[in-house]
N, C-alpha and C positions, 0 to 999 in steps of 0.2 A: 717850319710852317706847315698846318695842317690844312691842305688846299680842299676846299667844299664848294666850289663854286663849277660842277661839273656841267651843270644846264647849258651855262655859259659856253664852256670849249674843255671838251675831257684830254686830260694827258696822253703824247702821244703813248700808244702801246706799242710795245718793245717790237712787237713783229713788226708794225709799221715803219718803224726807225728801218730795221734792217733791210727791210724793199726798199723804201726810198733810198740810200745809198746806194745800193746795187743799181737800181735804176738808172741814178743819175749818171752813171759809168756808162750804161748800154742801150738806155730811152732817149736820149736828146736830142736825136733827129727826127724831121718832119715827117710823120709815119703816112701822109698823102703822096711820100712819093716811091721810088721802084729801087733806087739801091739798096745796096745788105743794108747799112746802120738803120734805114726806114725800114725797109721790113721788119727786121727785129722791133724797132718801135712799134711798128703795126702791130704785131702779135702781141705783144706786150699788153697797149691799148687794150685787144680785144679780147685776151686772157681776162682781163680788171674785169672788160664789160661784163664777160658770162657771170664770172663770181659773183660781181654786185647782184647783176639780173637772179642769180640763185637764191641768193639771200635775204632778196627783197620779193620772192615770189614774182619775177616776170622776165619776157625772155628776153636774150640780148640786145636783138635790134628795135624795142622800147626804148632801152636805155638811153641818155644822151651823159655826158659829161658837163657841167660848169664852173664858174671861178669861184661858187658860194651858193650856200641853202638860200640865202636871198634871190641871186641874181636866177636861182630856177624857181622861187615862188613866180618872182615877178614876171618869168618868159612861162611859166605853167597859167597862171591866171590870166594873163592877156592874150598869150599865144593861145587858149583853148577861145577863149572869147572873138578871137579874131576871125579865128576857123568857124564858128558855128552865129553870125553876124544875120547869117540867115535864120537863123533860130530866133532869134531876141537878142535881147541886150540888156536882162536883167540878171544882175549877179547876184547869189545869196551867201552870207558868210556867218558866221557867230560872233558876237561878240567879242568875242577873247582871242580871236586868231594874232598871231606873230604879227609884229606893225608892219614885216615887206605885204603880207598878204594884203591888209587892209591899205594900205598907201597904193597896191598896185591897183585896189576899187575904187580908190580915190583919184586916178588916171583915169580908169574906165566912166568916172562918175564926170569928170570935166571936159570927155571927151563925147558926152551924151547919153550917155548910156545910165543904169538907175540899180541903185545899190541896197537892197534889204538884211538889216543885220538884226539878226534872232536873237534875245536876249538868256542869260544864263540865270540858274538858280545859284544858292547861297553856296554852294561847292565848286560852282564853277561852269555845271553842266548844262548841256543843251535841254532840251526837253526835244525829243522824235518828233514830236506827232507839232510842235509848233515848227519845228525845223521842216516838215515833213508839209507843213499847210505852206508856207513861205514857196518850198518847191515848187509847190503846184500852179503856184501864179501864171498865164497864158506870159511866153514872151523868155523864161527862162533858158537861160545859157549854159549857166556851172551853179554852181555850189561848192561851198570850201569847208572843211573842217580837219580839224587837225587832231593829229590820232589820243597825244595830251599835253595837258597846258603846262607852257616853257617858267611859267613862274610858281603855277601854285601843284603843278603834279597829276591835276582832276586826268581821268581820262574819259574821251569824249564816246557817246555811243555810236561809232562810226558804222557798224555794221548792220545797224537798224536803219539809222539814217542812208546809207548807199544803196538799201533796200527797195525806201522810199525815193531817192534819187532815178534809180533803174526803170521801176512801173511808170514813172513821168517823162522816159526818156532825157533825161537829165545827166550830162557827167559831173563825177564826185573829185572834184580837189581834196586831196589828205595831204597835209602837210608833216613827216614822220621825224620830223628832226630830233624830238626827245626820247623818241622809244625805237628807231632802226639801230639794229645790232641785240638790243635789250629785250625786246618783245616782239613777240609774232606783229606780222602788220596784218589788221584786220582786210576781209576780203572785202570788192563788193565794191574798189576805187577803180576810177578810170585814168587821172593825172596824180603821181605821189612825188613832194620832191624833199629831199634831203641834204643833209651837211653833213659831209667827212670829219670834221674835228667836233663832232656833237660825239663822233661813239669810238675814237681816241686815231683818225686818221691825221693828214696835215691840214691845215687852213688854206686857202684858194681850190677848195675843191667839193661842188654842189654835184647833186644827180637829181635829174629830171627824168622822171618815167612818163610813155605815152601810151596807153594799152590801144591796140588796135584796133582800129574803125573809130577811135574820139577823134572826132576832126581836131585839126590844128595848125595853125598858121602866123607864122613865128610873125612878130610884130618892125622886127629889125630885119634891116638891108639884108637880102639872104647873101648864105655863104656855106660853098660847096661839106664842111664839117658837119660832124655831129646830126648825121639824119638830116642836115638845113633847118635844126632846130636852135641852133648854137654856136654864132659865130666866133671866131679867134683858133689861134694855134692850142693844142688841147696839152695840158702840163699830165707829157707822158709819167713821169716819174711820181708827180705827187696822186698821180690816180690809181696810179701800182701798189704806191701804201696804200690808199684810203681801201683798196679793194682788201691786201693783208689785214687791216685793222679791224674792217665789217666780218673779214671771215670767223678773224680769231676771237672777237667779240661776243658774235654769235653761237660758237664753241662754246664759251666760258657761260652763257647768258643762263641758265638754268642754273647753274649753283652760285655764280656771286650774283643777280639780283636776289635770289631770294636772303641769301646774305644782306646785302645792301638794307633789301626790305626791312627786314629784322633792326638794323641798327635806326631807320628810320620811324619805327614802331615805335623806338624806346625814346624819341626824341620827342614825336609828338605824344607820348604819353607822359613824360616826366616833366617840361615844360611847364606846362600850367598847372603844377605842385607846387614846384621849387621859384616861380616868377609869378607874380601878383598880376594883376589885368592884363592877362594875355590873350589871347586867340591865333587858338591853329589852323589856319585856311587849308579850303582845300576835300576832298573827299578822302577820309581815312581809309578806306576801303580799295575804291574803284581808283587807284592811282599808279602814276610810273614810281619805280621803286625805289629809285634813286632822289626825290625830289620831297621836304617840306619844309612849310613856309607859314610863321608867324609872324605877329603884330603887337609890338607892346604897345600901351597907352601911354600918354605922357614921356613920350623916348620920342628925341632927336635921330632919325634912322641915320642920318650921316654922323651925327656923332656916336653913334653904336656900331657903325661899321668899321670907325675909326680905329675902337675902342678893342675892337677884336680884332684887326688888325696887328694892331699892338703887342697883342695875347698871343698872333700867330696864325691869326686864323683867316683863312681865304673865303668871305662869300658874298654874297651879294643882294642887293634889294629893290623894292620897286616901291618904298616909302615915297610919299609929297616932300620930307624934309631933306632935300638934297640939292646942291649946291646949282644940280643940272635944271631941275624944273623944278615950277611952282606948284606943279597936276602932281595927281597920284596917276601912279601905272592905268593902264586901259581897262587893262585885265583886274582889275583890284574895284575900281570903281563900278565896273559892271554888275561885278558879286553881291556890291552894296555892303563889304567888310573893310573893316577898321583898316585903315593906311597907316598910323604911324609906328614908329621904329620897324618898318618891317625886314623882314633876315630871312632869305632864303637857303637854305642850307642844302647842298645838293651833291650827292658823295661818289666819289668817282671811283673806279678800278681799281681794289686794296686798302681802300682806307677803313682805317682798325677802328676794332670796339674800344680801345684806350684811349686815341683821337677822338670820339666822341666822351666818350666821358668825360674827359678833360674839360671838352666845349662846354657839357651839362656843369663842371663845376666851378667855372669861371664866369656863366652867363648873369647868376642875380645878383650878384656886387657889385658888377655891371653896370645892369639895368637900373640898380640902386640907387648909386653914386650918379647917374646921369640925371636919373630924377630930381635926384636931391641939387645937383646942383642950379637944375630950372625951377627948385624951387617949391617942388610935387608931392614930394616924398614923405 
């Protein structure tokens, strides 16, 4: 099985496995309290924090720990809204942000408060200077965007936009889940949160950044953890990895993304040769390098994802024709690009230029036979 479906949840990275074992041996006690096995958990904890804090550009006691990149959008987006209540209570987002982002506006929007989502061009991206007039509205809280888009790769202008965030007084929500470990994070954020099993840690483990002086005020029961940004017992061991996996990651991130990139080049360049009404979403250029995403026409996406399945191959889509829903993805309908059959292909740590070829030479008989069987072809 040739797994491509990294956006999703990258495999763990062998450093990772190796701390978390260890860990679970000498992390398992509650590091809040004063005997040897807590301390050692404590240090441990607070080993992970600095490393993350390193590699995400900020310093330790920003950091928080959580059980998922979700559960720190939603305590980043509400808890910065809650803290700055005196500010306003209008929040700005893009279009395409991750659906915890937009669900957690959609809280803030039921709970009174007023929600302005900037729309994207045909690549995905924001446009500054509308993102930048949205800011400026009398009343504003945050702003969210996210560093690049989890379906189609575009990457966002964060660093223009956090610009225009700053002169307004304004904090900037980045959401880095596709590109921490893989790419610089752009300057210029005041809350960033991220998911350990996006860049090959374990699953149950989010990081929330707070850069100092962004008010914040966590929106749940406090509890003496995590800064009081983060309540629950904090899973020493699986934070041990995620921190091994961000570092080694990050290590590796100059020679396999550009790698990465490269075989992702040949994907969307040879695509719409070898397969008849395609389209490649997404900004060729300006994207994360691990991620693209086209759309056949006349293709059942669920029966194409089947179909490569079959063949071997692991990925994923955000087509309307899927068993789950009737809507095309958010992110897809915003761009105003073709939804059906779509295949996200998105390539993780290692995976060869012969896996992809392969994928390139099994893709239009495919898309053929599926046609043909609806009758298109």
């Amino acid at each position: 099985m040739a797994y491509f479906d990294a956006a999703s949840s990258e495999p763990l990275h062998p450093q990772a496995r190796e701390a978390l074992l260890a860990a679970i041996d000498v992390g398992w006690a509650d590091p809040a309290r004063l005997y040897g096995q807590a301390r050692r958990a404590h240090l441990l904890l607070e080993q992970a924090r600095t490393e993350v804090a390193e590699a995400l550009g900020a310093r330790p006691d920003e950091v928080s720990f959580t059980s998922s990149g979700t559960q720190a959008a939603h305590l980043g987006v509400l808890g910065t809204l809650h803290g700055r209540r005196r500010a306003g209570r209008h929040l700005v987002t893009s279009a395409v942000e991750h659906s915890s982002v937009l669900h957690a506006g959609g809280v803030h929007e039921r709970d009174g408060g007023t929600v302005e989502t900037v729309g994207v061009d045909l690549t995905g991206r924001v446009d500054p200077a509308a993102f930048a007039e949205a800011v400026a509205r009398p009343g504003t809280a945050l702003a969210c965007l996210q560093t690049a888009n989890h379906e189609v790769g575009t990457l966002q202008p964060v660093e223009e936009v956090a610009a225009a965030c700053r002169s307004h007084g304004v904090p900037l929500l980045v959401d880095a889940a596709q590109t921490a470990g893989r790419m610089p994070v752009p300057p210029g954020w005041s809350v960033l949160t991220a998911s350990a099993h996006k860049w090959g840690g374990p699953a149950g483990v989010g990081v929330l950044v707070v850069r100092k002086g962004t008010r914040f005020r966590s929106f749940l029961p406090e509890d003496e953890r995590e800064r009081r940004r983060v309540p629950g017992f904090e899973n020493v061991p699986g934070i041990v990895a995620a921190a091994a996996a961000l570092r080694a990651m990050a290590a590796e991130a100059a020679q396999e993304q550009a790698r990465l990139s490269e075989l992702v080049t040949r994907i969307r360049e040879t695509v719409p040769k070898i397969v008849p009404d395609v389209e490649v979403i997404g900004d060729p250029v300006g994207r994360a390098p691990h991620i693209v995403t086209f759309s056949c026409l006349y293709v059942d996406g669920e029966a194409l994802l089947t179909e490569l399945d079959k063949a071997g191959f692991a990925v994923s889509s955000g087509s309307s024709c899927t068993a789950s829903t009737l809507r095309p993805s958010h992110v897809l309908e915003a761009m105003g690009v073709l939804t059906h059959g779509n295949v996200r292909v998105s390539l993780p740590r290692g995976a060869s230029a012969a896996e992809v070829d392969r994928f390139l030479a099994v893709l239009p008989d495919m898309v053929r036979r599926i046609r043909q069987d609806a009758g298109v072809a």
